[in-house]
N, C-alpha and C positions, 0 to 999 in steps of 0.2 A: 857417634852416629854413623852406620854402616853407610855406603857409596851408596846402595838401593834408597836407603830413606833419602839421603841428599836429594836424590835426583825426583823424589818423589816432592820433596817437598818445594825444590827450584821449577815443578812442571804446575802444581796448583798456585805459587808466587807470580810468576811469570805467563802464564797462560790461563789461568783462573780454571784448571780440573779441580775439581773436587777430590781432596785425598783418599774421601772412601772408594770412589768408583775407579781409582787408578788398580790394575793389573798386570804385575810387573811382567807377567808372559803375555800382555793382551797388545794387539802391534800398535805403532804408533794413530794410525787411522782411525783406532775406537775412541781416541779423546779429541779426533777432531785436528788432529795435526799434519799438516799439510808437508810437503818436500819444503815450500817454502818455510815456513815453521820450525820444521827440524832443524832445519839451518840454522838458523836463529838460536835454537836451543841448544847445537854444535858449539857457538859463538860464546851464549854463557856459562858451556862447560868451561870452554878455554879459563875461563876470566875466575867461574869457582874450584877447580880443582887444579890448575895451574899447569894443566898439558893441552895438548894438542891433537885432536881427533883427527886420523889420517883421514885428505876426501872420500880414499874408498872403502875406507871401513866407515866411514857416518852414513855412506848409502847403503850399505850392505847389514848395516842392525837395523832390525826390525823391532825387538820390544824393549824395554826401560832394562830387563835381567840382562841381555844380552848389551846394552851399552855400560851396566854396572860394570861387568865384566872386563869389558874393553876397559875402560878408566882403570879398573886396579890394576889391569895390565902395564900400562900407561903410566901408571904410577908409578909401582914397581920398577920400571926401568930407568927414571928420573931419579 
């Protein structure tokens, strides 16, 4: 399962989106997800992919491609 689908499938788990209406260049705001929310969703990154989203890179991505991105980063250097 690619990092994109993960993230897709821990935001309809955890937040109840719908997988069809998720767009992974659509910003966090179109599903309803607040600063506080992200956070939270920052939180069960940590916990499913086993790194560590720096704070300023968790407020500085805006869609689901752009935080895949970051985790393989992330990854990669683990």
């Amino acid at each position: 399962m690619s990092t994109l689908d993960h993230l897709t499938r821990l935001i309809h788990d955890k937040f109840g989106v719908d997988t069809a209406a998720i767009d992974a260049d659509a910003p966090f705001a179109s599903y309803d997800l607040d600063s506080l929310t992200v956070a939270e969703l920052m939180f069960e990154i940590d916990d499913a992919f086993h790194v560590t989203v720096p704070d300023e890179a968790a407020t500085s991505v805006k869609t689901l491609r752009e935080l895949a991105t970051l985790i393989d980063g992330l990854s990669a250097k683990a």
